[in-house]
Backbone as CSV, one residue per row, in Angstrom:
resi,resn,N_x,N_y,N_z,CA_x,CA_y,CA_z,C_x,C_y,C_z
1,UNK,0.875,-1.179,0.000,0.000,0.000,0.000,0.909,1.224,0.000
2,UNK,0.888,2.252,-0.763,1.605,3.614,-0.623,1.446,4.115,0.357
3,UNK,3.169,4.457,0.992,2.846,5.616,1.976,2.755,7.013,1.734
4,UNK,1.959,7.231,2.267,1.490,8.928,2.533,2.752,9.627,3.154
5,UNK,2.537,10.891,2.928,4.023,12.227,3.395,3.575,11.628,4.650
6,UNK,2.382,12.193,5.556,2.694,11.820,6.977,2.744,10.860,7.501
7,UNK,3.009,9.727,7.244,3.314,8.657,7.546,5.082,8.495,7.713
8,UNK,5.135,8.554,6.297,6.458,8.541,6.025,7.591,9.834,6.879
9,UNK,7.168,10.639,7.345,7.451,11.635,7.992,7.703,11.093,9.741
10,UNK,6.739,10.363,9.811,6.864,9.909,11.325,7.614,8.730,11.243
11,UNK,7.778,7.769,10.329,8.668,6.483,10.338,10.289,6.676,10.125
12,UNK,10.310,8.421,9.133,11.744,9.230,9.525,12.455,9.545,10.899
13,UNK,11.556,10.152,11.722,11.338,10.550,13.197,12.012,9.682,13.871
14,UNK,11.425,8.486,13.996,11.622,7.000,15.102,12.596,6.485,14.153
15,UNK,13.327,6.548,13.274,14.502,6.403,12.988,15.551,7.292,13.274
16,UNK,15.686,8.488,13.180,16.593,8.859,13.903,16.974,8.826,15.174
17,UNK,15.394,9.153,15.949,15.257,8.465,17.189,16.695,7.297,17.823
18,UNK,15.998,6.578,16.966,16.788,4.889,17.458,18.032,5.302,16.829
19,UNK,18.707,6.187,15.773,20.007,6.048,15.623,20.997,7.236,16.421
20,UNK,20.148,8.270,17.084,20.860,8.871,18.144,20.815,8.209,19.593
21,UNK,19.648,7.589,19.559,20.592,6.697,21.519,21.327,5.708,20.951
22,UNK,21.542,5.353,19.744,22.440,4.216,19.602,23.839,4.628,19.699
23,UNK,24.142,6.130,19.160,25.003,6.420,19.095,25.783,7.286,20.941
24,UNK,24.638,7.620,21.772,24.634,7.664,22.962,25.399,6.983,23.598
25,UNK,24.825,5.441,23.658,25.066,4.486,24.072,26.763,4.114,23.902
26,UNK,26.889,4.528,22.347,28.733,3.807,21.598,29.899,5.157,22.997
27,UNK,28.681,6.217,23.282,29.652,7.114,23.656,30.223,7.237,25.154
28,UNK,29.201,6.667,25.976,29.164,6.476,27.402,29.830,5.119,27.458
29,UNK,29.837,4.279,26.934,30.969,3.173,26.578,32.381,3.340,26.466
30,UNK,32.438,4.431,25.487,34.141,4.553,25.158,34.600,5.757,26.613
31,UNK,34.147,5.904,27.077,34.097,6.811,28.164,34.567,5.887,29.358
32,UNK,33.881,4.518,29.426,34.338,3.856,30.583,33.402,4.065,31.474
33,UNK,31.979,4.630,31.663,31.193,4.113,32.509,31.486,5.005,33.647
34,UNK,32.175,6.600,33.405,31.910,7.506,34.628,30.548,7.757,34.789
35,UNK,30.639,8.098,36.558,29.013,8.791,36.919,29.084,10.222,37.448
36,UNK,28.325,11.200,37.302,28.135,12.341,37.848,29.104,13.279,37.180
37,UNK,29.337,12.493,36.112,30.735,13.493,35.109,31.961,13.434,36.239
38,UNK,32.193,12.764,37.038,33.446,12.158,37.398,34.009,11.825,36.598
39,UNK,36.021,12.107,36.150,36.486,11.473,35.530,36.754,9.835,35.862
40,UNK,36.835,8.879,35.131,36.640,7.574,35.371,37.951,7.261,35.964
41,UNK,38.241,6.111,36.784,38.724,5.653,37.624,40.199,4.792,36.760
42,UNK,40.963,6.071,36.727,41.972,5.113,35.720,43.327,4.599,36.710
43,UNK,44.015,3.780,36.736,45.053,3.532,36.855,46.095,3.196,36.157
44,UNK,47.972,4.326,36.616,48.711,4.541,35.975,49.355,3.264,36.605
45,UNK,50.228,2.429,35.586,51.234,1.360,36.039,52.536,1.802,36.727
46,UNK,53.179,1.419,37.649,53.964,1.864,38.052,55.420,1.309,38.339
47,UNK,56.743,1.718,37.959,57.518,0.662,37.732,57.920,0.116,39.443
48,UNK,58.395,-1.466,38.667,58.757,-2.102,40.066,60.228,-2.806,39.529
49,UNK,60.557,-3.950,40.333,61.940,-4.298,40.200,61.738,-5.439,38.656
50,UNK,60.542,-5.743,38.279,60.705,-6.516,37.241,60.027,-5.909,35.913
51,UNK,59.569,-4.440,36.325,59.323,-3.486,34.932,60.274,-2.468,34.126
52,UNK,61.110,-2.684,35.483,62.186,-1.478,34.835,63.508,-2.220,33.857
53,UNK,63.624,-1.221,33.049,64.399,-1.543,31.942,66.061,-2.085,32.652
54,UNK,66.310,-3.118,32.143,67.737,-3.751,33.148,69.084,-2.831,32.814
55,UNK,69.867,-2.547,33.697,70.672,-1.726,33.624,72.104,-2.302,33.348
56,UNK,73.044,-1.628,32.360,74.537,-1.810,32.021,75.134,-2.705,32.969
57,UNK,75.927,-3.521,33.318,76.592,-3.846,34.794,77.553,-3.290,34.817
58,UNK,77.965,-2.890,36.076,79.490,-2.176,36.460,80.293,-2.744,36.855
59,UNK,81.220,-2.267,36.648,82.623,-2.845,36.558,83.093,-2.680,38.008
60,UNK,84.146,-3.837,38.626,84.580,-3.202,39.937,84.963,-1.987,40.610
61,UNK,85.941,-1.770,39.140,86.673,-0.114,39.198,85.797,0.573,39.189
62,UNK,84.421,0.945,38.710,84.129,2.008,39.000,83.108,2.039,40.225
63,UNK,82.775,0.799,40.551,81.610,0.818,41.949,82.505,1.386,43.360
64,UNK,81.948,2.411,43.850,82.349,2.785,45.218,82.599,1.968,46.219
65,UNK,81.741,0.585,46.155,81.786,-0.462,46.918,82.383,-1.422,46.936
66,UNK,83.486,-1.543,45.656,84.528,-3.198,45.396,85.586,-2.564,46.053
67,UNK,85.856,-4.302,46.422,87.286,-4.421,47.348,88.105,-3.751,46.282
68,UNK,89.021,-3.281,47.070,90.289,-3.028,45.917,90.848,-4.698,45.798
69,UNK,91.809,-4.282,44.682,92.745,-5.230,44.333,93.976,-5.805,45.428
70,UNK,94.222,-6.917,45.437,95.329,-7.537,46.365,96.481,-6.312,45.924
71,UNK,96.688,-5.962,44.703,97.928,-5.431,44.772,97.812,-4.067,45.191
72,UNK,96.806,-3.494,45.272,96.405,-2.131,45.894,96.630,-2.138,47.336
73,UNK,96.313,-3.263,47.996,96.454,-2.719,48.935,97.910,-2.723,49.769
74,UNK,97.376,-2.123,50.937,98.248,-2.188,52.211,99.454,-3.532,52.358
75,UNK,100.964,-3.463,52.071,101.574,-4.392,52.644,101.307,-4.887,54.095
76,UNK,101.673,-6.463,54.360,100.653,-6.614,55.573,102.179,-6.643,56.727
77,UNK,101.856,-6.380,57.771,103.064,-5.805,58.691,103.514,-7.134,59.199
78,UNK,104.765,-6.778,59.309,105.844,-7.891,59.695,105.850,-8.656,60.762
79,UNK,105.686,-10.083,61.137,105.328,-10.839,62.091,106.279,-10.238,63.206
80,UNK,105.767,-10.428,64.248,106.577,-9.553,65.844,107.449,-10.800,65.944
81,UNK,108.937,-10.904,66.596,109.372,-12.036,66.234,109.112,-12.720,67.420
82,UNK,109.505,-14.480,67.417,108.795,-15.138,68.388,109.310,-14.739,69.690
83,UNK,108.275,-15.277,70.589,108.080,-15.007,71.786,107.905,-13.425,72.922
84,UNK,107.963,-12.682,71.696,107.500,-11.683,72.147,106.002,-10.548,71.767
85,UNK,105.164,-11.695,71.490,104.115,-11.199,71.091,103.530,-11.096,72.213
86,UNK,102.306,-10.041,72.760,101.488,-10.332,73.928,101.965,-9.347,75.194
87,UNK,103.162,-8.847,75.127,103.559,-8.412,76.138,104.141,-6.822,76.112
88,UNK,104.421,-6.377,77.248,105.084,-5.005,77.344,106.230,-5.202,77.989
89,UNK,107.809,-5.474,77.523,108.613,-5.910,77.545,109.093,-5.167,78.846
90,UNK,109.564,-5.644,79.410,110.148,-5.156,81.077,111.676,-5.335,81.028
91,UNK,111.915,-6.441,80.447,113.825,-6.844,80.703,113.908,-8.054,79.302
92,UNK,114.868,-7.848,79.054,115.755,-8.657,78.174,115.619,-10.482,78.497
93,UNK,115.658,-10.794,77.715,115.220,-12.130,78.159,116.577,-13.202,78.101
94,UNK,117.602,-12.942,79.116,118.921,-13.342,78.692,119.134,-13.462,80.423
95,UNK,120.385,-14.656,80.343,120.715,-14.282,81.559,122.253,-14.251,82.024
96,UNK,122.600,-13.168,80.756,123.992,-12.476,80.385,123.873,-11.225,81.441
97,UNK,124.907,-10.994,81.357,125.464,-9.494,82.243,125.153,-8.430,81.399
98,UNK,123.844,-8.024,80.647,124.166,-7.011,80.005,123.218,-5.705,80.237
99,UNK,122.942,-5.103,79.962,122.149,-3.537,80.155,121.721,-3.068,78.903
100,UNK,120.358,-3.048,78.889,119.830,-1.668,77.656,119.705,-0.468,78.214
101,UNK,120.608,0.525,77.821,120.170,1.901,77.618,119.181,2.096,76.770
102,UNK,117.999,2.429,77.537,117.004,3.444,76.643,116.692,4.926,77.106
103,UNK,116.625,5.583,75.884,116.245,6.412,76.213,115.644,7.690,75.379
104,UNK,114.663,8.252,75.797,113.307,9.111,75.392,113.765,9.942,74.715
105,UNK,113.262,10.392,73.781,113.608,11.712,73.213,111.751,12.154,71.905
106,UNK,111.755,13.376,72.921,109.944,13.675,72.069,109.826,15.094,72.792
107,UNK,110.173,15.609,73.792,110.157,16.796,74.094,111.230,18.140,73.879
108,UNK,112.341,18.533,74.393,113.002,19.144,73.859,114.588,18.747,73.270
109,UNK,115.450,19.085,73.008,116.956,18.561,73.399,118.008,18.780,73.702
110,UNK,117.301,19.748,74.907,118.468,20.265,75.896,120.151,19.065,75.884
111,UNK,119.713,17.490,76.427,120.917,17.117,77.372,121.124,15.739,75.918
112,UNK,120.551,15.950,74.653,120.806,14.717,73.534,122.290,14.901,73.222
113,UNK,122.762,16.000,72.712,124.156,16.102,72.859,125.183,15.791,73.542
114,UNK,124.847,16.301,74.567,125.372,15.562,76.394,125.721,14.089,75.653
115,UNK,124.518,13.275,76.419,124.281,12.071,76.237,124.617,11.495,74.643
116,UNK,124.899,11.632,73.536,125.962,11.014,72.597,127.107,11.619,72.865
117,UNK,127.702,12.208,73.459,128.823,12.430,73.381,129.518,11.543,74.478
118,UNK,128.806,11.410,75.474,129.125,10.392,76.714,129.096,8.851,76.426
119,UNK,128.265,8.590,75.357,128.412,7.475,74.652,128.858,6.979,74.037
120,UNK,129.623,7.921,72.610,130.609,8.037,72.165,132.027,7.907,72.803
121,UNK,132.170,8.809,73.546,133.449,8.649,74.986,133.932,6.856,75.523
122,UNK,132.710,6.473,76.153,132.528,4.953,76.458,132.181,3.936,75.395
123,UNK,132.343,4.245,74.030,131.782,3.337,73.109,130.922,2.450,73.519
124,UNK,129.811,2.946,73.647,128.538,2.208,74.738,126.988,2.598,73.317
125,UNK,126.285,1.936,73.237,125.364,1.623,71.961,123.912,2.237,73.078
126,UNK,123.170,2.436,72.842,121.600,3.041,73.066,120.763,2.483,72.323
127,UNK,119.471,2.863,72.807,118.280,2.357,71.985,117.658,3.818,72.172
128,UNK,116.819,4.854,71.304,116.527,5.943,71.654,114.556,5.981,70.964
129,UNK,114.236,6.473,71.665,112.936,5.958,71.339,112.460,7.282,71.143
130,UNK,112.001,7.722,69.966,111.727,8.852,69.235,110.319,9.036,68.729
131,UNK,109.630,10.460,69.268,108.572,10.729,68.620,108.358,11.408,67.602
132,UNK,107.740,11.171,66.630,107.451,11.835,64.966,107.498,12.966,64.924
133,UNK,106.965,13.493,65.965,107.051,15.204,65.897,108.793,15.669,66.096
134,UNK,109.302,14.711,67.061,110.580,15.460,67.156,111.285,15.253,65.645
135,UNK,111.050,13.818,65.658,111.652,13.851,64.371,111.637,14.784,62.627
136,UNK,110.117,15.314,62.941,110.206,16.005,61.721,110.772,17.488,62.296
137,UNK,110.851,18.393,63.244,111.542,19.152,63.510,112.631,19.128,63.775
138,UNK,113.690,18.182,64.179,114.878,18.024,64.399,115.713,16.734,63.748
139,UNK,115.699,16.685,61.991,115.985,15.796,61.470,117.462,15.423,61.756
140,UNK,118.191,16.649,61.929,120.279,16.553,61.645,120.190,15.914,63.372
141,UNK,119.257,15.828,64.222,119.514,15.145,65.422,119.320,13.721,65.394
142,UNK,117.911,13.273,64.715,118.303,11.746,64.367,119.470,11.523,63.603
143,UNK,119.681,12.036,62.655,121.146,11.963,62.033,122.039,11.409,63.016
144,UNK,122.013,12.206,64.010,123.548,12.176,64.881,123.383,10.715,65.709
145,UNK,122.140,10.300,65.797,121.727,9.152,66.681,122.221,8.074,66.100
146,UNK,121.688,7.956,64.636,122.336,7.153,63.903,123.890,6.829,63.767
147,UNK,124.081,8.220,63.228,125.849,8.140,63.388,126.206,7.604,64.047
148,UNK,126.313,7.907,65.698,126.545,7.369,66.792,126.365,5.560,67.145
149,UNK,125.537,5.102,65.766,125.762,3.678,66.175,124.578,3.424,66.708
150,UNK,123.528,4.255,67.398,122.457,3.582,68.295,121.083,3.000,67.404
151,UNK,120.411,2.296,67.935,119.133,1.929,67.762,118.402,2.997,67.810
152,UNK,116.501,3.746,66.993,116.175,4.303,67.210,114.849,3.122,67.215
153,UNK,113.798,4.069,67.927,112.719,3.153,68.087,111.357,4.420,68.420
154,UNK,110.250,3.498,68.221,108.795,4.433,67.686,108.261,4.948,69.251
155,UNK,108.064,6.110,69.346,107.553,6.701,70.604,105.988,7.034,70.587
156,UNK,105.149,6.848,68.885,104.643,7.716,68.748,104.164,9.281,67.899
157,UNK,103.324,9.636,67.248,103.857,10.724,66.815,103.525,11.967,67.663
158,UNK,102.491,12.109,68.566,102.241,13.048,69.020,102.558,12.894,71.021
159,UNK,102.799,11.674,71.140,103.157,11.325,72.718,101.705,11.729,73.176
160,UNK,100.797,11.133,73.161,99.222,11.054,73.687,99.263,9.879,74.944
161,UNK,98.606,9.769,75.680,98.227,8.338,76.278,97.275,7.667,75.321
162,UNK,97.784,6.481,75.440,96.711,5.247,74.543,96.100,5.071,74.877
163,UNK,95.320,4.304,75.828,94.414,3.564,76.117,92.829,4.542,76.069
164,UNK,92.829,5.663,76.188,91.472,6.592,75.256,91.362,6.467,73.603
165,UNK,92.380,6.550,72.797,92.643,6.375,71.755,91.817,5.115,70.943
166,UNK,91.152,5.215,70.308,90.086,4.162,69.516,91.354,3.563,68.456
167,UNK,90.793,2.496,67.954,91.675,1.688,66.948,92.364,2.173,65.872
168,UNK,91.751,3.357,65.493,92.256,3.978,64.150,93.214,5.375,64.140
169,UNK,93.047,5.752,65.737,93.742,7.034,66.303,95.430,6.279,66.353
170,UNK,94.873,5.022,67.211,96.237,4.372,67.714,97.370,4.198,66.070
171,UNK,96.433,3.410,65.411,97.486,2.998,64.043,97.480,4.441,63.292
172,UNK,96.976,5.272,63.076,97.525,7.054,62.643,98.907,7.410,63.465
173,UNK,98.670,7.484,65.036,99.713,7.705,66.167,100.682,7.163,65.171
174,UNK,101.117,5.365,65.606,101.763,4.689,64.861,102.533,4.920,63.861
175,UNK,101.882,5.168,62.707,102.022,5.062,62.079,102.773,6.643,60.591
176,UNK,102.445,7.423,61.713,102.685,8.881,61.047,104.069,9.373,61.690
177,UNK,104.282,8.596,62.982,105.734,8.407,63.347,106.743,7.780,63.307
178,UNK,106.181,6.462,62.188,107.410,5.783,61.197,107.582,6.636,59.725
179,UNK,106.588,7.088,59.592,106.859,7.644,58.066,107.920,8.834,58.461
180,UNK,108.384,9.501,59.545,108.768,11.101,59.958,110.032,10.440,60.865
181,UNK,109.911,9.332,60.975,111.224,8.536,61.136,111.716,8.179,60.178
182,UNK,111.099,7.511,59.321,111.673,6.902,57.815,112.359,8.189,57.043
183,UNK,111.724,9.308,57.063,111.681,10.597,56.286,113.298,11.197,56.872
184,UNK,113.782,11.244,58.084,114.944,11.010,58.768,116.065,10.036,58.787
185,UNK,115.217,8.926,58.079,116.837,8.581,58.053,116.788,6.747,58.635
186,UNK,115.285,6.910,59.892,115.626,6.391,60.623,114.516,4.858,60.886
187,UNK,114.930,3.821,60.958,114.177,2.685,60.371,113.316,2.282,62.068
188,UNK,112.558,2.340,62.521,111.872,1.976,63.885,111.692,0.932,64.342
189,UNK,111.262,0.084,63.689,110.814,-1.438,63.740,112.030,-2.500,63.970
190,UNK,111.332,-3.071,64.876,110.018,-3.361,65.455,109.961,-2.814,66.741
191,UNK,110.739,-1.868,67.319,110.891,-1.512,68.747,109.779,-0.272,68.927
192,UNK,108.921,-0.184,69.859,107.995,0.693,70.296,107.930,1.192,71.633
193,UNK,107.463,2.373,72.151,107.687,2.875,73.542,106.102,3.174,73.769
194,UNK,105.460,2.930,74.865,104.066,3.639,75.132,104.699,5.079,75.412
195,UNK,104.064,6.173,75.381,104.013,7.780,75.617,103.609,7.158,77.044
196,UNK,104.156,7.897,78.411,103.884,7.736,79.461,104.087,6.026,80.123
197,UNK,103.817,5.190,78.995,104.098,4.060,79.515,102.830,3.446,79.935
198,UNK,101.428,4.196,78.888,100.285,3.974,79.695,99.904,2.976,78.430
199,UNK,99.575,1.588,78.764,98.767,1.056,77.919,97.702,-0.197,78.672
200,UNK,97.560,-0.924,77.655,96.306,-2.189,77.975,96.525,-3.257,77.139
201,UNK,95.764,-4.287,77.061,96.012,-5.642,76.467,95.484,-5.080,74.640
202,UNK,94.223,-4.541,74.882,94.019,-4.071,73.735,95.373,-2.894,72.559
203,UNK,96.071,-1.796,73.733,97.046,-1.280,72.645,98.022,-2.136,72.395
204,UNK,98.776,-3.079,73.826,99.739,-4.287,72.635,99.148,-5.212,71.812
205,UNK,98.301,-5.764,72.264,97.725,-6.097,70.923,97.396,-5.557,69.599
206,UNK,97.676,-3.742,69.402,96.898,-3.287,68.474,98.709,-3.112,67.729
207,UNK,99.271,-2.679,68.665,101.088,-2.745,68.455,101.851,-3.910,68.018
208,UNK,101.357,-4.972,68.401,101.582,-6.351,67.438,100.638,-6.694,66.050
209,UNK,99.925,-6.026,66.266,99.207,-5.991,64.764,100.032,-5.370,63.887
210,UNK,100.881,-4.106,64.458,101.510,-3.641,63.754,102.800,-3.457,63.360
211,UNK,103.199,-4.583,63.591,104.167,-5.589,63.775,105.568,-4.954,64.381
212,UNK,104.807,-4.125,65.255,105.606,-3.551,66.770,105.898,-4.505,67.958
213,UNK,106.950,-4.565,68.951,107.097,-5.221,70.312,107.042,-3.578,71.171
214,UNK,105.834,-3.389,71.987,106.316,-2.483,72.993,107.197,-2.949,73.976
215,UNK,108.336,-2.445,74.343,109.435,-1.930,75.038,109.287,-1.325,76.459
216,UNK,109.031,-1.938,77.908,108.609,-0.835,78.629,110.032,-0.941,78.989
217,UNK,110.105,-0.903,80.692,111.341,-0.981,81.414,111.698,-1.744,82.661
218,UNK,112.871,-1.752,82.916,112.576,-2.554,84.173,113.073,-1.526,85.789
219,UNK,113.725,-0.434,84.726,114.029,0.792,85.783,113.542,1.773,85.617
220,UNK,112.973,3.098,85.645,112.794,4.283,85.886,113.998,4.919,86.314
221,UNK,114.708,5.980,86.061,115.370,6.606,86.638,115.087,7.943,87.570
222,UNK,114.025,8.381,87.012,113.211,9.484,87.320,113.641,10.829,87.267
223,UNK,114.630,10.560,86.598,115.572,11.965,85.995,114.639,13.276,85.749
224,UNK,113.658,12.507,84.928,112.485,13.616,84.165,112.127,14.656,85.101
225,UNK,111.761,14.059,86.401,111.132,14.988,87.681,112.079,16.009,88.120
226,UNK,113.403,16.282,87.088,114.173,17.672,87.623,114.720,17.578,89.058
227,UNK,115.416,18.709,89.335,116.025,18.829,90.943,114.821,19.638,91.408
228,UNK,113.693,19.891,91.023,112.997,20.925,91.965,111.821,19.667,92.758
229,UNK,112.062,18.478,92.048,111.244,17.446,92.648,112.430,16.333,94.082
230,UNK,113.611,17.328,93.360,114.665,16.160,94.275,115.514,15.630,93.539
231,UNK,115.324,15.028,92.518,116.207,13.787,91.693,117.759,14.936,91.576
232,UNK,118.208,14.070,91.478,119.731,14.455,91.848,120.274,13.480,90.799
233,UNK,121.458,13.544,90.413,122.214,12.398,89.276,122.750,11.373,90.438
234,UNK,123.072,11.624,91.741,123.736,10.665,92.127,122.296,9.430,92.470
235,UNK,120.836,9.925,92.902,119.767,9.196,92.589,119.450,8.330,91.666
236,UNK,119.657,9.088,90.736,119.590,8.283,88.782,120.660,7.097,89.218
237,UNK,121.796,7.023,89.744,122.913,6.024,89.065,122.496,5.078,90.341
238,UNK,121.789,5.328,91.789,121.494,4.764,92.748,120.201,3.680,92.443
239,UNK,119.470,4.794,91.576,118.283,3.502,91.476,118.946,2.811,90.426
240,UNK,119.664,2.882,89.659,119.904,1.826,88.400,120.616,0.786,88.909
241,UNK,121.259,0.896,89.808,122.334,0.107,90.748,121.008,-0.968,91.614
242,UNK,120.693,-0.168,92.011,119.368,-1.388,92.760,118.594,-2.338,91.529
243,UNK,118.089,-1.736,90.743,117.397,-2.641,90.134,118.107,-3.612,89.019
244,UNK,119.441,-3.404,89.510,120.817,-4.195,88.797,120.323,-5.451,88.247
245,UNK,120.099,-6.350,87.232,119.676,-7.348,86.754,120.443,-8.366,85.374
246,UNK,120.585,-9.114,85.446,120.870,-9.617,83.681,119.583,-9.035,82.836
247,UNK,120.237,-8.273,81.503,119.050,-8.441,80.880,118.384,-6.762,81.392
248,UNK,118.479,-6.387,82.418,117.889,-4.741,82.932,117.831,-4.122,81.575
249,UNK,116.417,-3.092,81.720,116.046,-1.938,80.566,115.825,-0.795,81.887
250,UNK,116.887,0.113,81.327,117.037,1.277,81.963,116.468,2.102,81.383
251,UNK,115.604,3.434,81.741,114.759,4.291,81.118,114.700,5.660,81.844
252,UNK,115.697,6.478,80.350,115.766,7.294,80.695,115.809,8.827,79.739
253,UNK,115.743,10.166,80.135,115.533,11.261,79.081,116.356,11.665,78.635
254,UNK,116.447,12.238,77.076,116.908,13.328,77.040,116.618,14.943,76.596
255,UNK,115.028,15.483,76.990,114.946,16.489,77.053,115.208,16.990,78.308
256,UNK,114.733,18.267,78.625,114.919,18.477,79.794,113.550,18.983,80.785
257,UNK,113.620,18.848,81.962,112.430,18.740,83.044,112.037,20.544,82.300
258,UNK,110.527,20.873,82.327,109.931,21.580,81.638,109.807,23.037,82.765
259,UNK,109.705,22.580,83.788,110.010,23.502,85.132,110.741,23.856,85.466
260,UNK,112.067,23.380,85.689,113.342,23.910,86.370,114.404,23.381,85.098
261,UNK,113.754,22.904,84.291,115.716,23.170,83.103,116.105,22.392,83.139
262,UNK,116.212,21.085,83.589,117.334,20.486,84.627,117.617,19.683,83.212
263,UNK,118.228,18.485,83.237,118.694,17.577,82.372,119.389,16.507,83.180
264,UNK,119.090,16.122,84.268,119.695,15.086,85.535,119.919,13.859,84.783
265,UNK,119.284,13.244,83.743,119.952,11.968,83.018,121.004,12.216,82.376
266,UNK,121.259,13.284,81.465,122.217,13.737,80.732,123.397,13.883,81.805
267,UNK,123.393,14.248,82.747,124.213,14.762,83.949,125.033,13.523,84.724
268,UNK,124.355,11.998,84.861,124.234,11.423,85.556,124.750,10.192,84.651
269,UNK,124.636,10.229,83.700,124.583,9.339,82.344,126.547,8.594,82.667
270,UNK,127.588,9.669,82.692,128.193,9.330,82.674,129.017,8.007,84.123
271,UNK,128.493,8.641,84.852,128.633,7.741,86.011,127.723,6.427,86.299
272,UNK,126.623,6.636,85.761,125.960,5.218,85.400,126.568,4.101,84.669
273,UNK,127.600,4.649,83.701,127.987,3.887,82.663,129.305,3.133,83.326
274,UNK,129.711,4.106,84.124,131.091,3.724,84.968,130.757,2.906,86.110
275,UNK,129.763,2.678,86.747,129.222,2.110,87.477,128.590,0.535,87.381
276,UNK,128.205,0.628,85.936,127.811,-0.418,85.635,128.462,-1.211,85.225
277,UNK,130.089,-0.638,84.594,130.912,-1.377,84.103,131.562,-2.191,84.918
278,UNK,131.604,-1.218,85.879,132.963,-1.703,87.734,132.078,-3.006,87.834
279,UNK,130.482,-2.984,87.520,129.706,-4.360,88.004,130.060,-5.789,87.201
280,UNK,130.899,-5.400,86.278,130.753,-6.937,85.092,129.631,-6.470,84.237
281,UNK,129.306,-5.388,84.098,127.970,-5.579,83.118,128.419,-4.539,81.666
282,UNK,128.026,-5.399,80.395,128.175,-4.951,79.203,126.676,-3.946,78.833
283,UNK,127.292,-3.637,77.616,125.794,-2.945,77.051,125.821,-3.249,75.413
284,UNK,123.985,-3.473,75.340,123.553,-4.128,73.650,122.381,-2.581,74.122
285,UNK,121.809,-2.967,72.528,120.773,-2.117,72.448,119.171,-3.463,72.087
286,UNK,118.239,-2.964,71.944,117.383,-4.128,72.044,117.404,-5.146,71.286
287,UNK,117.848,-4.812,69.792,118.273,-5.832,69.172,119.171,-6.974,69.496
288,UNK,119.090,-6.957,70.437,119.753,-8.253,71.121,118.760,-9.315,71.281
289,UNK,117.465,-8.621,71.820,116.630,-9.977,71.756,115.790,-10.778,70.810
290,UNK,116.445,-9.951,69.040,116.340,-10.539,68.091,117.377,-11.725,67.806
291,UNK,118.293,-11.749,68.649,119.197,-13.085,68.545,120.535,-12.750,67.330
């Protein structure tokens, strides 16, 4: 049957109708289904340890964190020789007639002259136990120590007490007063002195790590304490006489007392030597108890 305009007019209508919510519909779809014109609920991916792109590998040399190389490092320090590991040496381990002269040098050097020349005189050998500081200010004086034939040995570089000193202060100490010994002339090892004489199981142990023997004594002379404390030289040669021993480590200065001037070891030095001789007793320097 023919359609009529108005017919055909309204069957136009309900077709567009149906092809604009259809197209509604395609649009609230590609949209994702927001409500209230909220933007829709998206989530960004986010990298983790198995999204991220894998990275170059590095080389030892340039990571902040690789060991160095065996040949980089640190030579490892010289075994302490036997039987004297563990300890703070008091006396010679002999039971010969003989005597170590030791003696200090880290403060000034009023009576060092004195004392090599008195040694020289008696052809008599020393052990002189030297701190880094003296040594880098007064190099032509280790010189003369040497000359003279004696042993020099590590005091230290700054003469601190140890036993406050943490592990890494101690091997700096150590260690900045062989290089300012070495820098002089003068070879240290393996002989070591505590500053004051103050230590613990922990600094010889930290001193055999470093393939040091500390050195104490088995005398005091007490020279250091000057005449304004008393000490007198004929004192100095009195106590060395008492603590007379095979094997004795005598300990003594050669700056001078900081109060009154004095230099009582330097003073006293020579009659000790004469004294000890009248006894039967020779003199080595510590290297003796390397054999």
């Amino acid at each position: 049957m023919p359609v009529n305009r108005r017919e055909w007019i309204i069957v136009a209508a309900v077709g567009a109708v149906i092809v604009l919510s259809l197209a509604g519909l395609v649009f609230l779809a590609a949209r994702g289904g927001g409500q209230d014109g909220a933007a829709p609920d998206v989530t960004v991916p986010t990298a983790s340890a198995t999204s991220a792109p894998p990275r170059a590998p590095t080389s030892p040399a340039a990571s902040p964190s690789a060991s160095p190389s065996p040949s980089a490092s640190a030579p490892p320090a010289p075994p302490v020789p036997d039987g004297l590991a563990g300890t703070d040496v008091t006396a010679l381990p002999t039971a010969a007639k003989v005597v170590a002269l030791t003696i200090d040098v880290g403060g000034d050097k009023a009576g060092l002259s004195s004392m090599l020349a008195t040694l020289a005189a008696e052809n008599v050998p020393a052990t002189f136990f030297v701190t880094g500081d003296f040594a880098a200010e007064h190099p032509a004086e280790v010189g003369a120590i040497l000359a003279g034939g004696h042993r020099i040995g590590n005091h230290s570089m700054t003469h601190p007490h140890f036993p406050p000193l943490s592990d890494a202060e101690i091997a700096i100490e150590v260690a900045d007063a062989e290089r300012a010994l070495n820098a002089a002339g003068a070879d240290p090892r393996p002989w070591f002195r505590f500053p004051y004489g103050d230590r613990d199981d922990r600094c010889v142990g930290l001193l055999n790590d470093s393939g040091y023997v500390p050195v104490r004594w088995t005398v005091d002379t007490l020279g250091w304490k000057g005449v304004d404390a008393g000490i007198t030289a004929d004192i100095v040669v009195d106590r060395v006489l008492y603590a007379l021993q095979p094997g004795e480590i005598v300990l003594m200065h050669a700056g001078s007392n900081p109060g009154d001037g004095s230099t009582v070891d330097a003073d006293a030095l020579p009659d000790v030597i004469v004294r000890l001789s009248e006894a039967g007793y020779g003199f080595v320097t510590l290297d003796a108890m390397l054999g």
